[in-house]
N, C-alpha and C positions, 0 to 999 in steps of 0.2 A: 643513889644510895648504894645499889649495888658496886656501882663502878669502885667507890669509896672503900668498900667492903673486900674488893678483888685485889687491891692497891695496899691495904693493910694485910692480908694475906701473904703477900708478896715480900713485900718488905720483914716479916715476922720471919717465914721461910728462909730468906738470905741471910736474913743476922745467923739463921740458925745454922748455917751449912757455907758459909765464906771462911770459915775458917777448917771445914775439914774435907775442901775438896780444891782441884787445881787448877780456878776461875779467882778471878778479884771480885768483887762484891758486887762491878757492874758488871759482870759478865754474870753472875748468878741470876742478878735481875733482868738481865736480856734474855736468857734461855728458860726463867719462868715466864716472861710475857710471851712468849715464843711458845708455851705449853699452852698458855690460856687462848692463846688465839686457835687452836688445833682445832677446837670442840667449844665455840662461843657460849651455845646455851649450857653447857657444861664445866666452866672455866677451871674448876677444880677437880674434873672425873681423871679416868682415865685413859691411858691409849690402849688399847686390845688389839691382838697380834695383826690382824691384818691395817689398823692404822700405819703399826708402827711397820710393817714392810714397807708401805707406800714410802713415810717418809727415808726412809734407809736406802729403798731404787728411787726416787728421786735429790734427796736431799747430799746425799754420801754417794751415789752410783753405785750399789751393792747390788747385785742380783742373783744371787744367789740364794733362793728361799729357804733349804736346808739349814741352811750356816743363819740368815736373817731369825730364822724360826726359835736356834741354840743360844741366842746373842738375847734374843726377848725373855729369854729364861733367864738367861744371867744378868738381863735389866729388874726383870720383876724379884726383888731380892724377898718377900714377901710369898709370892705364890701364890695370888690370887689370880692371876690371870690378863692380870692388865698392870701397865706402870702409869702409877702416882708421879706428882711435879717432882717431888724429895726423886724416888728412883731415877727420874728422868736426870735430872743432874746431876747427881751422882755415879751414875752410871756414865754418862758422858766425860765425867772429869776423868777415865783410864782409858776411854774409847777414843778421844779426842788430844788430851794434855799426860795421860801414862807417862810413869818412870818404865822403863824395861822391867823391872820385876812386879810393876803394879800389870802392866800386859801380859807377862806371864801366866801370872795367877788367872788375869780375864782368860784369854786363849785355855790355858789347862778346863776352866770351866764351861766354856763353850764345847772343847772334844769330850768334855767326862760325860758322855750323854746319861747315863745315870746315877749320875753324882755320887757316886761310890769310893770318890778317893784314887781310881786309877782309872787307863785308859786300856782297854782289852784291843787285842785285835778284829774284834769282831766289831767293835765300835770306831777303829781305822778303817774298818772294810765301810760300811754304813756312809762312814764320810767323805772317804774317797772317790769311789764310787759315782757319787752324783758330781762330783766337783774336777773327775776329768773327761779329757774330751774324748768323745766315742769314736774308733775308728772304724770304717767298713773290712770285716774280716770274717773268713772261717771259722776262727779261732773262738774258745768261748771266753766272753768280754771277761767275765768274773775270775776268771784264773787270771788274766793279768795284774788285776786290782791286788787279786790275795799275792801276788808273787812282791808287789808292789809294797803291800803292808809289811812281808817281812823282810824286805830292806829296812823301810821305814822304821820297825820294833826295833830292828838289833842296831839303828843309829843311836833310838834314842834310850834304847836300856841299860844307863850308862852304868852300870853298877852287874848290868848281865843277871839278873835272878829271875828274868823272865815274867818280872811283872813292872810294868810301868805307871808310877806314882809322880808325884808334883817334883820331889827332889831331883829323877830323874829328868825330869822334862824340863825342868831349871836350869839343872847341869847343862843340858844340853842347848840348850838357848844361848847360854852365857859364856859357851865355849863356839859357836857357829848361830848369828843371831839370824842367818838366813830361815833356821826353822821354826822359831816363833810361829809362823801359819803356814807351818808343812802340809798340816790336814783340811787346810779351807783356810780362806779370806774372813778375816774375826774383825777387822779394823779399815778404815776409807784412805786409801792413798794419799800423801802427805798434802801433793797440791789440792785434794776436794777436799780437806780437814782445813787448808791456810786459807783457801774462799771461802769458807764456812765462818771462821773462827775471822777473819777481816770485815765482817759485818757487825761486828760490835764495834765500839769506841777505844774500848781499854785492849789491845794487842801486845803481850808482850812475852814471847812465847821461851820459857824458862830454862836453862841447858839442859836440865834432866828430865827432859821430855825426850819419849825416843821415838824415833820412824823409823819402817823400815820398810823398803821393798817389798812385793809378792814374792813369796818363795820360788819363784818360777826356774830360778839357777839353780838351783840346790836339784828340785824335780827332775831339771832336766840331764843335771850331771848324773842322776840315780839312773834312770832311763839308760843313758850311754853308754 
């Protein structure tokens, strides 16, 4: 009876959200059965942050807690603390199949750590910070970082007023799409999204999906 019960569930959920996310209807119904197995006794709870690390460093190769931590905030569209099946694909239909500006918008929301509409330097620093690699030096670590952030501002303050909003951050994407994830890894490299996304049946991966590289060129040209 229960099984019955998990199966209509499922099926209600998909009619609900195939049509306004970037899966076919059997891909809906793969990535809810795929939630209900998370958590058996639980089929319909939710994932709470440290599930959902797990699956992100195993399932995606993420490892990066900071960024995984930013990325569950921008899953849980709600705020309660944990993502619902709905959030879960949802949230995966920009993570996985994004247009470039449907990623944008996820990335802008993952750096705005307090969702205030803009990204401060102080919240470049926060990010940066944990997501480069340390080197052994005299020197103090965190002036490099801040020396670093305001390269990184004055890239992407494309309008120059010294405050950095979504428009700029847009602009700036959509003229050099290497910075997309200037400030941290927000998305799974194309080939662990195409093994991921090859376990369903229905594969049929739509041109205005976009990939894109680790910013690692972009950083390292700044650096130079």
């Amino acid at each position: 009876m229960l099984e019955i019960s998990i199966r209509k569930a499922i099926n209600k959920l998909t009619n609900k959200l195939a049509s306004s996310v970037n899966f076919t209807r059997a891909e809906c119904e793969a990535l809810l059965n795929m939630f209900v197995k998370f958590d058996p006794k639980k089929p319909f709870g939710k994932l709470d942050r440290m599930k959902f690390r797990e699956i992100l460093h195993h399932t995606f190769k993420m490892t990066d807690d900071v960024m995984i931590d930013r990325i569950f905030r921008v899953f849980d569209r709600d705020l309660d603390g944990g993502v619902n099946a709905q959030e879960w694909v949802m949230g995966l239909s920009t993570f996985l199949r994004g247009t470039l500006l449907e990623k944008t918008k996820f990335a802008f929301e993952v750096y705005d750590l307090n969702s205030d509409g803009r990204i401060t330097r102080e919240e470049m620093f926060q990010l940066l910070k944990y997501s480069l690699i340390k080197q052994p030096t005299d020197e103090d670590p965190d002036e490099g970082v801040r020396e670093l952030v305001e390269i990184t501002f004055k890239r992407l303050d494309v309008d120059h007023d010294g405050r950095l909003n979504f428009t700029d951050f847009q602009q700036a994407v959509e003229d050099n799409a290497l910075l997309l994830e200037i400030l941290g890894q927000c998305f799974p490299d194309e080939e662990v999204t195409t093994a991921f996304l090859s376990t369903f049946q229905e594969i049929e991966i739509p041109e205005s999906v976009y990939y894109i590289k680790p910013a690692k060129s972009f950083m390292s040209s700044t650096a130079a």
